[in-house]
C-alpha positions as CSV (number, residue, x, y, z in Angstrom):
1,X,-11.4,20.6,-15.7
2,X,-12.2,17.3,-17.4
3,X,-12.1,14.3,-16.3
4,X,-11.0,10.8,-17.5
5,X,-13.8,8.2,-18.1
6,X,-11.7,6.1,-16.3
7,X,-12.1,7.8,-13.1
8,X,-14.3,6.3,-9.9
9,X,-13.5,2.3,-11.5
10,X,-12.4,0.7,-8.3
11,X,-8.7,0.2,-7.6
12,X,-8.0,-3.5,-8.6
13,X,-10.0,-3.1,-12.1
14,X,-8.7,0.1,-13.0
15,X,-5.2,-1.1,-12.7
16,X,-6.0,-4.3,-14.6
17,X,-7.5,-1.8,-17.3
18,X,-4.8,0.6,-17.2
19,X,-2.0,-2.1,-17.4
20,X,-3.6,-4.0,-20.2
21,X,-4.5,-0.8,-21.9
22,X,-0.8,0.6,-21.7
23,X,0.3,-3.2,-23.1
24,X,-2.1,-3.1,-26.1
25,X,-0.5,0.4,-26.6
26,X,3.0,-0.6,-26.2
27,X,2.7,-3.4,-28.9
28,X,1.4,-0.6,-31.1
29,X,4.1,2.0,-31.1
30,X,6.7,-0.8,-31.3
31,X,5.2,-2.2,-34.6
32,X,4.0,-5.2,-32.8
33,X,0.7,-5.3,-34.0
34,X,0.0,-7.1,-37.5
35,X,3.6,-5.0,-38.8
36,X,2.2,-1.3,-38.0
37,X,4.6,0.6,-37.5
38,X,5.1,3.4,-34.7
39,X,3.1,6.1,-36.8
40,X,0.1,8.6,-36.4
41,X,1.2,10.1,-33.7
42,X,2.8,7.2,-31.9
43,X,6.5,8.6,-31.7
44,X,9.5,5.8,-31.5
45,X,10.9,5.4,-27.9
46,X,13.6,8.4,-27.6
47,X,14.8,6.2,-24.7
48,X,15.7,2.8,-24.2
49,X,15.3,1.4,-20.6
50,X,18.0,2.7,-19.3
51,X,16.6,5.5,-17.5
52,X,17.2,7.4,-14.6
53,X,13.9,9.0,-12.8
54,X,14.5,11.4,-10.2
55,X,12.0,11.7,-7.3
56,X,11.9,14.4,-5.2
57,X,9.4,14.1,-1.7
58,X,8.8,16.8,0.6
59,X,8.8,15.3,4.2
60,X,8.8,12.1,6.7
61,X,6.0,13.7,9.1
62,X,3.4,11.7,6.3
63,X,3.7,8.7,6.7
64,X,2.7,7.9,3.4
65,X,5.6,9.1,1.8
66,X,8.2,6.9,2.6
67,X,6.0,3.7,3.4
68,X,3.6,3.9,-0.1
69,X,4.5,6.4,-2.2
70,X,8.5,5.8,-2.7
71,X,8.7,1.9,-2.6
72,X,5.5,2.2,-4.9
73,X,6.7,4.4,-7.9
74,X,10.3,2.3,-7.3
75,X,8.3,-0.9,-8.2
76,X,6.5,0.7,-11.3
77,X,9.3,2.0,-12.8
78,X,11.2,-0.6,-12.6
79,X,8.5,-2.4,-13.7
80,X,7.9,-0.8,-17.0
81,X,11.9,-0.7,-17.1
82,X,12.3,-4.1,-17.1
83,X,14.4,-3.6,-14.0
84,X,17.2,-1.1,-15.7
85,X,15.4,2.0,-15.2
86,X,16.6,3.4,-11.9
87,X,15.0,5.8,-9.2
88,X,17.0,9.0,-7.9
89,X,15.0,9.3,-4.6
90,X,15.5,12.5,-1.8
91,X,13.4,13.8,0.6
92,X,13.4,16.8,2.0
93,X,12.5,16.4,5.3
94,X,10.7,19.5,5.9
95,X,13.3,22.1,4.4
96,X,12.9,23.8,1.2
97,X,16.8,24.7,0.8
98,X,17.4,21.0,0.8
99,X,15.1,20.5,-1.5
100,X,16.2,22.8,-3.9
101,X,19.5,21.5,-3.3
102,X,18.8,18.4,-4.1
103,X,16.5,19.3,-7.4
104,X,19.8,21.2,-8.7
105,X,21.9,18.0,-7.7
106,X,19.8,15.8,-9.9
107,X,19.9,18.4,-12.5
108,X,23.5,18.2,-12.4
109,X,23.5,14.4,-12.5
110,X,21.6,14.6,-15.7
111,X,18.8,12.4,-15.0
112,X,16.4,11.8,-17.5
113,X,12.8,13.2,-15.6
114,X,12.1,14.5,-12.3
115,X,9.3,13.6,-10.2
116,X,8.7,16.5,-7.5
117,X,6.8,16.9,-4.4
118,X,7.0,20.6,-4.0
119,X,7.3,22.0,0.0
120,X,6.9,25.0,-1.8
121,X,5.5,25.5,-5.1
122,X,6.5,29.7,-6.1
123,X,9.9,28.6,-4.2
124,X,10.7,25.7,-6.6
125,X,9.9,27.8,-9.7
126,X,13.7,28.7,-10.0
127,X,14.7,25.1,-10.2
128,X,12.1,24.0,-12.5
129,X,12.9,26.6,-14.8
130,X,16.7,25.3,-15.0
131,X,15.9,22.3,-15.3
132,X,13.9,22.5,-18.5
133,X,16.8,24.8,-19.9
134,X,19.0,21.5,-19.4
135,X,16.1,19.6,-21.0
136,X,15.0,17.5,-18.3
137,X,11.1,17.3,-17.6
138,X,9.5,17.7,-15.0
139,X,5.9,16.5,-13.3
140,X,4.8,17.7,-10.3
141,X,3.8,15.5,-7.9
142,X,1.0,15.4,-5.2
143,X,1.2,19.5,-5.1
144,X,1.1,21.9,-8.3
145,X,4.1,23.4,-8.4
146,X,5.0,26.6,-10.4
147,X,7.4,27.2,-12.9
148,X,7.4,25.1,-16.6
149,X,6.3,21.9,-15.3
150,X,5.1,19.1,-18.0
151,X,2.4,17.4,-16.3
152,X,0.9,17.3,-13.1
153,X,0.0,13.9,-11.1
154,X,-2.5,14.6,-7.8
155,X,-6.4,14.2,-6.8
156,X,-9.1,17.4,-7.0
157,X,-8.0,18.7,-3.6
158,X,-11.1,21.3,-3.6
159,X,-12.9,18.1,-3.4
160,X,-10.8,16.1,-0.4
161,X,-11.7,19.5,1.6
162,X,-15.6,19.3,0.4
163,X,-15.5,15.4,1.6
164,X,-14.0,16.5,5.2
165,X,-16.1,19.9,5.5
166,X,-19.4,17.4,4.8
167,X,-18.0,14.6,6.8
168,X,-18.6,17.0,10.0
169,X,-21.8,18.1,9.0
170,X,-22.5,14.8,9.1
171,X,-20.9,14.4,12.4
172,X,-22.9,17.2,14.3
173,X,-25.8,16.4,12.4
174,X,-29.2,19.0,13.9
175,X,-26.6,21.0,16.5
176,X,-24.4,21.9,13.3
177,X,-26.1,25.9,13.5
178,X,-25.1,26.0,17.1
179,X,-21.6,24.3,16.6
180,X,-18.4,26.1,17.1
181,X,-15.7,24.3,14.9
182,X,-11.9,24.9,14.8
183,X,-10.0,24.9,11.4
184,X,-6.3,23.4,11.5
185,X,-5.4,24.4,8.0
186,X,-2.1,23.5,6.0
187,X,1.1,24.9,5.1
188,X,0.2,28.4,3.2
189,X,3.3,27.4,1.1
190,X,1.4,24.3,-0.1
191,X,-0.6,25.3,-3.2
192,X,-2.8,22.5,-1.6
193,X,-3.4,24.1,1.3
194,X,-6.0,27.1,-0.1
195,X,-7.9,24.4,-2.4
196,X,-8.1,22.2,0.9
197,X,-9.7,25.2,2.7
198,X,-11.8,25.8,0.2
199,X,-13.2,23.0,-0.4
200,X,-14.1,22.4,3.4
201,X,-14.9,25.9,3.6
202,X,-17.8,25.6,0.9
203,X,-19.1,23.0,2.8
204,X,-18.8,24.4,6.4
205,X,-19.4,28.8,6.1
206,X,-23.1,29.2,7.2
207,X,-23.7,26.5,8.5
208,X,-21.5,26.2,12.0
209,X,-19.5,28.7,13.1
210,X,-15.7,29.1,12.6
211,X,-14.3,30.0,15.9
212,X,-10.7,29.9,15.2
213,X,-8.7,29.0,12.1
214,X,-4.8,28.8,11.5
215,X,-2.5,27.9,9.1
216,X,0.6,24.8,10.0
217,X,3.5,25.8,8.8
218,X,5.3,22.9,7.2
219,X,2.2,20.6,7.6
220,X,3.8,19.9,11.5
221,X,2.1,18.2,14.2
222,X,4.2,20.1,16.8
223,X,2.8,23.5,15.6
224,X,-0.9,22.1,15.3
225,X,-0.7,20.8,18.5
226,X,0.4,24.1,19.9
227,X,-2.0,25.7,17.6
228,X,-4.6,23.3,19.1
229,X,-4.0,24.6,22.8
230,X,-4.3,28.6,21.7
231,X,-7.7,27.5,20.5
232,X,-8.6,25.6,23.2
233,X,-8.4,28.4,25.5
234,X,-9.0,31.4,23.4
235,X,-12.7,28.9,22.6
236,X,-13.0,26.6,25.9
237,X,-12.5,22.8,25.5
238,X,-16.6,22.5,26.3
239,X,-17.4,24.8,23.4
240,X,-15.6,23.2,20.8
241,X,-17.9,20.8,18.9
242,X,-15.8,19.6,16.0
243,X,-12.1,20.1,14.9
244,X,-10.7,20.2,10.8
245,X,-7.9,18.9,10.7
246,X,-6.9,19.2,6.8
247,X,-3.9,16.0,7.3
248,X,-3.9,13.1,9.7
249,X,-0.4,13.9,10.9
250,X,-1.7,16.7,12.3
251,X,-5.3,15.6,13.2
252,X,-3.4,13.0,15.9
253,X,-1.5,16.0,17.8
254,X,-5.1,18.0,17.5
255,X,-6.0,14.9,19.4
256,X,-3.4,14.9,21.6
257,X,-3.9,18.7,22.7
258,X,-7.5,17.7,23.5
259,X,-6.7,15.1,25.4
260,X,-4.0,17.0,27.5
261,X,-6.7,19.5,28.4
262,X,-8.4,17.0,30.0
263,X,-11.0,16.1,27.2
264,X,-13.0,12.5,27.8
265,X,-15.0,12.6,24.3
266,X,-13.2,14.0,21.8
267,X,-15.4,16.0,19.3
268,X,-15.0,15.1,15.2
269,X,-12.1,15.7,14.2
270,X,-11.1,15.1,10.2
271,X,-7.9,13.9,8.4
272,X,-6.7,13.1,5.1
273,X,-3.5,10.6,3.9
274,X,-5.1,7.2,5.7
275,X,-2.1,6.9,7.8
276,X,-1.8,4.1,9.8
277,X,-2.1,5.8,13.1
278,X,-4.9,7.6,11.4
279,X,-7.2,4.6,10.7
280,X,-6.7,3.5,14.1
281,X,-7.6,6.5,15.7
282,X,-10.9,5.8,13.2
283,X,-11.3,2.5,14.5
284,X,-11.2,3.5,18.3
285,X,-13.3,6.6,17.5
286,X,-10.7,8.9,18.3
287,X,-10.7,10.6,14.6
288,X,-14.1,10.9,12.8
289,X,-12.9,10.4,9.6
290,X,-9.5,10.6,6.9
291,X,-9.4,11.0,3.1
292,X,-7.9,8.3,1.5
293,X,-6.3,8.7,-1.6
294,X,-4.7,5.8,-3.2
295,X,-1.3,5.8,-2.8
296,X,-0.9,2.9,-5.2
297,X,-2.4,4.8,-8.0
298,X,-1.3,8.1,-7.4
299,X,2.7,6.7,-7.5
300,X,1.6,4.7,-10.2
301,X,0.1,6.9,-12.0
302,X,3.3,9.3,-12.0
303,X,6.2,6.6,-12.6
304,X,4.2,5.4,-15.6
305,X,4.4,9.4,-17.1
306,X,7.6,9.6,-16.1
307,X,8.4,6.8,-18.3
308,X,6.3,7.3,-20.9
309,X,7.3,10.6,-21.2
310,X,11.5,9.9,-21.5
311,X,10.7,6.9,-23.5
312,X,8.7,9.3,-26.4
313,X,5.5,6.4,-25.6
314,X,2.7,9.4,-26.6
315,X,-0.1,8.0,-27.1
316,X,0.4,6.2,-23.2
317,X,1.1,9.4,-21.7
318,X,-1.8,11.4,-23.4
319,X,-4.2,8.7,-22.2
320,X,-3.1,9.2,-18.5
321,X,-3.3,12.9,-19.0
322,X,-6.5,13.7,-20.1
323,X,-7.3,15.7,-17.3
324,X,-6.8,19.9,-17.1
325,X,-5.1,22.0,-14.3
326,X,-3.8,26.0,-14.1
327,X,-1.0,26.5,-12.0
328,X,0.0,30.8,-11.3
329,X,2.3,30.6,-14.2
330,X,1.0,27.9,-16.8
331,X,-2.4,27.4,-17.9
332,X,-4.0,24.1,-19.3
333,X,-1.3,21.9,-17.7
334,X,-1.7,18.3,-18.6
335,X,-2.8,16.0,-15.5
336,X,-4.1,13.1,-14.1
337,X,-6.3,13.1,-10.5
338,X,-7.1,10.3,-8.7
339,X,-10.2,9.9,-6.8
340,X,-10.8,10.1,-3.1
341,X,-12.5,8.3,-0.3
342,X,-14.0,9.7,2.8
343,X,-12.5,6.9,5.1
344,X,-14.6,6.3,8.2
345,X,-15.6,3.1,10.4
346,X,-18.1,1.8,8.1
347,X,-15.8,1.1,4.9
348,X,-11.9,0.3,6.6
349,X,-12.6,-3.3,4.7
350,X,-13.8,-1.8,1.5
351,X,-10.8,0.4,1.1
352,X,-7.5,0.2,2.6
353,X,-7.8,-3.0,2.8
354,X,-9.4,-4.1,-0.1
355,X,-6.7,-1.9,-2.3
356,X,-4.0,-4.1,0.3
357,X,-2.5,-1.2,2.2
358,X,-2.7,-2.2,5.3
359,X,-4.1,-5.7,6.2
360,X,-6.7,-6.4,9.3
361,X,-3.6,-7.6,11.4
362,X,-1.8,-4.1,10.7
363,X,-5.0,-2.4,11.6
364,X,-6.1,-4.7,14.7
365,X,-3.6,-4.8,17.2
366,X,-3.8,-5.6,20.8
367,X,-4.7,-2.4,21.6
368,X,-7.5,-2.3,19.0
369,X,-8.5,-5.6,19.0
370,X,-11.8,-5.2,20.7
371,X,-12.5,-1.7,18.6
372,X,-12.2,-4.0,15.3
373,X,-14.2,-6.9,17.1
374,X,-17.0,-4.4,17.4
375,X,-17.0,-2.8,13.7
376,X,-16.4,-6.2,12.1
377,X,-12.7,-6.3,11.7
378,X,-11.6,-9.4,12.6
């Protein structure tokens, strides 16, 4: 896997760097520069900006989805589209049949690109085969999903599940050896999912004990939460020292489940997605920790390839896929990741808020004003 040079720049100066980047670039393939024309590699725009993207997410249990990551790419394409370019948006809420339905519905509609979130990355294989028989592109979004997909927009999920695996080391610090820790994994039919595990699993074998592990299907709360009791009396709510969770959504109904068994401290438990609810949780001590993963430059990141790519702008959409993934049924897939942050109490200011996703107000209400007071949010 390689890895753009670009990568780790914090969020405000890597979008100045991309944005000023992609405009030297523009000028370039248009002939804008000192009359060079669009060529060496720099291939005239096939489209005008008339476009249509279509964007495909998988759920509304994350949060993120429809409060970052749809309104976000909506603004960046039509950004780049000088507000003509449209967005074909669907979610899925959870069902795979819809989803597929909805991929061959945009396929039918002809739209110029699609963005997909796969619930299920061997199930979508179908549709992303028929769509690139009727010549529409696609990039996977988020998750790597199978089948002859163009590109491939996401982070280095081995690496969120390293961050949370150490961030409970951390957690249970000298009593780690002695430490019985319950794994709430993902969806099995998120290709996510097993590099999550892995990840965390790298960290955590050898040193704690795994006493129960299970797989969410769907990534749903209400099945961790029940999943969360089973372990809670197959291990005994004393003995458990630390919980990973591998999403937020379902680290708050891990929560819950502790807390309905009567549970005064609640042990570590991890997240990922920096969901509202989540950094609250942080803030009150709740939740040990959640991965952020910047939602403004992971949408960003994929409406500007979408473009790109429809609008023949090559030399913009190799620099933002200079990056290396293999999928079951392609190899050497073209890709940008974006880097993560293991969110905890001591850096709220320096990241969500910094990158403006959620301001101290958001963060600090009434019922967390005096947990902000005492970390300094105020």
């Amino acid at each position: 896997m390689s890895v753009s040079p670009l990568r780790g720049t914090p969020l405000p100066r890597l979008v100045a760097t991309l944005a000023a980047a992609a405009s030297a670039l523009t000028l370039t393939a248009c002939g804008g520069v000192d009359g060079i024309g669009g060529s060496g590699g720099s291939a005239a725009p096939t489209k005008g900006d008339d476009i249509t993207v279509g964007l495909l997410l998988p759920d509304r249990d994350t949060a993120r989805f429809e409060a970052f990551d749809h309104p976000i790419f909506t603004k960046e394409v039509a950004a780049l589209t000088h507000g003509k370019g449209k967005v074909d948006y669907a979610n899925a809420g959870a069902s795979q049949e819809k989803q597929s339905r909805q991929f061959r519905a945009m396929v039918s509609r002809k739209v110029d690109i699609i963005v997909v979130d796969a619930l299920d990355a061997a199930a979508i294989a179908p549709d992303v085969r028929k769509a690139k028989e009727a010549g529409i592109p696609v990039i996977a979004y988020d998750r790597l999903a199978q089948g002859p997909i163009d590109a491939y927009v996401s982070h280095d999920n081995e690496l969120v599940g390293e961050v949370q695996g150490r961030a409970l080391l951390e957690a249970l610090g000298s009593k780690a050896a002695s430490s019985e820790v319950v794994m709430m994994n993902g969806d099995p039919a998120d290709p996510n999912t097993a590099s999550f595990k892995e990840g965390a699993l790298g960290e955590l074998k050898g040193k704690v004990r795994i006493a129960e592990q299970y797989d969410t299907a769907k990534w749903s709360p209400a099945v961790a939460g029940a999943n969360m009791k089973k372990a809670i009396r197959a291990v005994g709510l004393s003995r458990i020292a630390a919980v990973y969770s591998a999403n937020d959504g379902m680290a708050g109904a891990v929560i819950g489940a502790l807390k309905g068994a009567g549970a005064t401290t609640i042990p570590p438990v991890t997240g990922q997605d920096a969901n509202l609810d989540a950094v609250q949780r942080v803030v009150s001590g709740e939740q040990y920790m959640t991965v952020y993963k910047s939602f403004l430059e992971e949408a960003t990141d994929a409406a500007e390839m979408a473009v790109y790519k429809v609008q023949g702008r090559d030399i913009q959409y190799d620099a933002l896929t200079q990056d290396k993934v293999d999928s079951p049924t392609r190899k050497d897939i073209p890709a940008t990741l974006v880097p993560v942050v293991a969110l905890t109490k001591d850096n709220i200011r320096d990241t969500v808020i910094e990158d403006g996703v959620y301001t101290v107000a958001d963060i600090c209400t009434p019922q967390y004003r005096s947990a902000c007071a005492a970390i300094g949010l105020k």
